[in-house]
N, C-alpha and C positions, 0 to 999 in steps of 0.2 A: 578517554571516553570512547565509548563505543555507536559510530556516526551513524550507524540505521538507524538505533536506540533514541538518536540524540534526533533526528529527522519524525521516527513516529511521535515522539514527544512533543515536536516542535506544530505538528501538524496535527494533535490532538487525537490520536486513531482510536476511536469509539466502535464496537459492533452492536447492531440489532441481529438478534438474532429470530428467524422468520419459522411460521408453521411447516412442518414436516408435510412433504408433498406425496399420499399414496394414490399410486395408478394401476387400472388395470386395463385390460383390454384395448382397444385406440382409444388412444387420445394424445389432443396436442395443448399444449398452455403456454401463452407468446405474454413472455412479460415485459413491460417499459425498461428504458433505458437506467440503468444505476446511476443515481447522483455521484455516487463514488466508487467503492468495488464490488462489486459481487461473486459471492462464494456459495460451490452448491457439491455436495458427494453422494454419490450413488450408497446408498448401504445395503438395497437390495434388489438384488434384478439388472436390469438393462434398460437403456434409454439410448436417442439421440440428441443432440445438441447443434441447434444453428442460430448461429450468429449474422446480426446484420450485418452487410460488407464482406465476407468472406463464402468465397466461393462453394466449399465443402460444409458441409453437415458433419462433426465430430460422434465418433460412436462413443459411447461410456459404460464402461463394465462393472459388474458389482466393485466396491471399491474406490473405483475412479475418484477423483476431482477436481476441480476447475475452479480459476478465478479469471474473472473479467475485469479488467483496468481502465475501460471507456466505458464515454455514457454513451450503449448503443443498445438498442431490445435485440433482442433474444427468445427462441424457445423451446421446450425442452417436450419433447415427444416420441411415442414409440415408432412413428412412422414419419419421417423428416417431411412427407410430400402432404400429408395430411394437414387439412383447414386446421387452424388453432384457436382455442378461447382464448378469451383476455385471462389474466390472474390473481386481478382484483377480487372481482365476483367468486373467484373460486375461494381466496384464502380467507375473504370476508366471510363465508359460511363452515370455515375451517372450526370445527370441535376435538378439544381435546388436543387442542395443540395440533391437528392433523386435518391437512384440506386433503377433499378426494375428488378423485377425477377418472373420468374412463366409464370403459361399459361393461366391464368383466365382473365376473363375481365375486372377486378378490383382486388384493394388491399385485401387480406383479410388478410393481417398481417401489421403494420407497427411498425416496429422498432427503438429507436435512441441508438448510444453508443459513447464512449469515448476510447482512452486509457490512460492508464500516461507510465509515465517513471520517470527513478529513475538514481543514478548514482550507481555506479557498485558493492556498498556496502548491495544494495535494499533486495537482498537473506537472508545475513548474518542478517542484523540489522530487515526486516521488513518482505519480501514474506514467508520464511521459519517459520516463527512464526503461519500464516495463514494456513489452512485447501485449495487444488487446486481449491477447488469450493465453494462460498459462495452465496447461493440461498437465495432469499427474496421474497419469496411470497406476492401476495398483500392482500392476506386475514391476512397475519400473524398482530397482534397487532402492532408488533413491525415498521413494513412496512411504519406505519405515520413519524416515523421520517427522513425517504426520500423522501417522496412524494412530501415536496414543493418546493425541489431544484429541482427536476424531473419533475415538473411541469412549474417551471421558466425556465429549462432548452428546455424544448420542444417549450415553446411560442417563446422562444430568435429564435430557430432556424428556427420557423415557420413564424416569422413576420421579420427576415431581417433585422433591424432597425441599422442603426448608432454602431458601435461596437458591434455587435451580435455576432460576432467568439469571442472576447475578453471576453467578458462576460459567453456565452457558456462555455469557457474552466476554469473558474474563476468556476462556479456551478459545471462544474464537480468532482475539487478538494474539492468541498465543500461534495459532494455525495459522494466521495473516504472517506471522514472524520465519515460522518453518518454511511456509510455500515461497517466502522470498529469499531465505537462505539457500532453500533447493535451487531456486533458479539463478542463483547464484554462482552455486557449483556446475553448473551445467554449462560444458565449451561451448558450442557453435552456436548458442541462441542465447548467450550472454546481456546481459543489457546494456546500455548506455550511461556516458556520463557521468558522474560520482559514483553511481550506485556499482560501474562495468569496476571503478577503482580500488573497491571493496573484494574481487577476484583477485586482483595482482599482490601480493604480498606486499611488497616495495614500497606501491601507493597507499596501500589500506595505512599501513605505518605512519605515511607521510598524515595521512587524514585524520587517523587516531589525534595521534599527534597535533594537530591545526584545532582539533574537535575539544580537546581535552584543555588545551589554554588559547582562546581565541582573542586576547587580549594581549597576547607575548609580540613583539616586534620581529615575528619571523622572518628569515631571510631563506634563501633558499642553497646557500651553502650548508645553513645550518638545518633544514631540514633532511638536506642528502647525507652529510655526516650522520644524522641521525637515525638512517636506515641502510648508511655503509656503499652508498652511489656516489659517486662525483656529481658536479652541480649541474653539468650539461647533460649526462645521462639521465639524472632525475626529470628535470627542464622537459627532456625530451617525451622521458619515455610517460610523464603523467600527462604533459598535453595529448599525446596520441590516444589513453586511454580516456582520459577525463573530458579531453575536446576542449581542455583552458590552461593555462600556467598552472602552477603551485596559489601562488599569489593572488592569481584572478580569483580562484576556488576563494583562497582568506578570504577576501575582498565581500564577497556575494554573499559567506555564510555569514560574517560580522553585518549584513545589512539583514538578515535573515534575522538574528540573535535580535539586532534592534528593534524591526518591527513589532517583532512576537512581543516585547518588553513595550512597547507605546501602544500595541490592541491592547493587553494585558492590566497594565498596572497604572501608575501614574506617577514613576520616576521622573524624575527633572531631567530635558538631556544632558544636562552637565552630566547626571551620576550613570546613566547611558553612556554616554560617549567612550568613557571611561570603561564600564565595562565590557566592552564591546571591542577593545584598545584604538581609540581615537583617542589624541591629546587635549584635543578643545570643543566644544559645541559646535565652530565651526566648520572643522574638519567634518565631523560627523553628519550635519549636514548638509555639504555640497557631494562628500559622497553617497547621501543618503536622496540626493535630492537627481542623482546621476545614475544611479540604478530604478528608482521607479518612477522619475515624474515628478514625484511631489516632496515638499518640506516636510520634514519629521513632524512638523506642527498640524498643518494641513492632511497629516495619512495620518496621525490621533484622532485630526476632527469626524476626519470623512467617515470614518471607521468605529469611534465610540458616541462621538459627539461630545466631546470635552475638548477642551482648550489645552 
């Protein structure tokens, strides 16, 4: 199993996809903070980019773009120093798919973006892993490997056709997937934690591996044979990137796998515990009750309102 795959899944990654933003002349538009991420590309023209909490104003070139991974406002302007409008009132009066802004007599910027949304695990399991700003230049090498959803994405929106919102939001998850692949691949600004272990060959192995039967009684001889490490090299070298054991990792995603299965469904934990690979109800939850606080019964209740 392939663990990003198995983590957007787990975390339900949904986009909205938002009106196209045309500007001309100054202007500034300061939007609220993203519940979850937010994604936006230059398709034409040039803009600025500031971000609450960080010192610089980001420039954006035709091209460009950007996802944001905190809930923090933002906003997007031809001139970083300039007062800014809210961008409620703007995209509220958005026709045609297309909010406008500015004093010029034409577009000189137009924009498209997305957001997603995750469910309320998104910080722990995914946002927190990520760097608040993840820029993609469009000159960077790397940049081809989003361009042709961003490309499909832009036509979908421009030409209207028969399920174009479905589609739209369908590319964007697909763009959410690229931009974290890219950042992936990229040495010095690497992420943290599972997501840094998906970099390492070694570990990604080891995670496939744990991801694809998480009910198996792994050991961690057995996962190092299984990527050609010894057990203290392994041991070693995935706390350093992951920041936990092998085991600890099992441990967190089998209480992860549970959860999602008591919001979700209404399996008994007997047939949880088990899939899950706990032996008994028991097991399942005092570990289950040692990673968040609560009995597997009581995180059902709190959470669906069922027993």
């Amino acid at each position: 199993m392939d663990p990003l795959e198995d983590v957007l899944a787990l975390l339900g990654a949904t986009s909205q996809v938002s009106a196209g933003l045309a500007a001309g002349g100054r202007w500034a538009v300061r939007f609220p903070p993203p519940a979850g991420a937010k994604f936006n590309a230059v398709r034409r023209g040039t803009c600025w980019l500031r971000v609450d909490n960080r010192p610089d104003p980001v420039h954006l070139g035709e091209g460009d773009c950007y996802l944001l991974t905190r809930p923090v406002a933002f906003t997007l302007a031809s001139d970083p120093d300039l007062p800014a409008e809210p961008a409620y009132p703007i995209f509220a009066a958005a026709g045609d798919g297309v909010a406008r802004v500015g004093d010029g007599d034409g577009p000189d910027a137009f924009l498209i973006g997305a957001a997603f949304s995750f469910t309320e695990r998104a910080h722990t399991l995914l946002l927190d892993s990520l760097p608040p700003l993840i820029h993609v230049p469009a000159a960077a090498p790397e940049a081809a490997t989003v361009r042709w959803a961003l490309d499909e994405l832009d036509t979908e929106l421009r030409e209207g056709q028969l399920g174009a919102a479905l589609v739209a939001e369908r590319l964007a998850v697909v763009m959410l997937v690229r931009i974290l692949r890219l950042h992936l691949a990229r040495g010095p600004e690497r992420p943290a934690g599972w997501l840094a272990g998906l970099a390492d060959p070694a570990v990604a192995g080891v995670l496939r591996a744990m991801h694809a039967r998480p009910a198996h009684a792994w050991t961690v001889a057995e996962l190092a044979g299984a990527v050609g490490l010894s057990r203290s090299t392994l041991a070693s070298r995935f706390r350093e990137i992951v920041g936990k054991g092998p085991l600890e990792y099992l441990t967190e995603w089998r209480i992860e796998l549970a959860a999602d299965r008591l919001r979700r469904g209404d399996d008994t934990l007997a047939v949880i515990a088990r899939a899950v690979g706990y032996g008994s109800e028991s097991a399942l939850s005092v570990a289950f009750k040692r990673a968040t606080g609560h009995s597997p019964g009581a995180y059902r209740r709190q959470l669906t309102g069922t027993g």
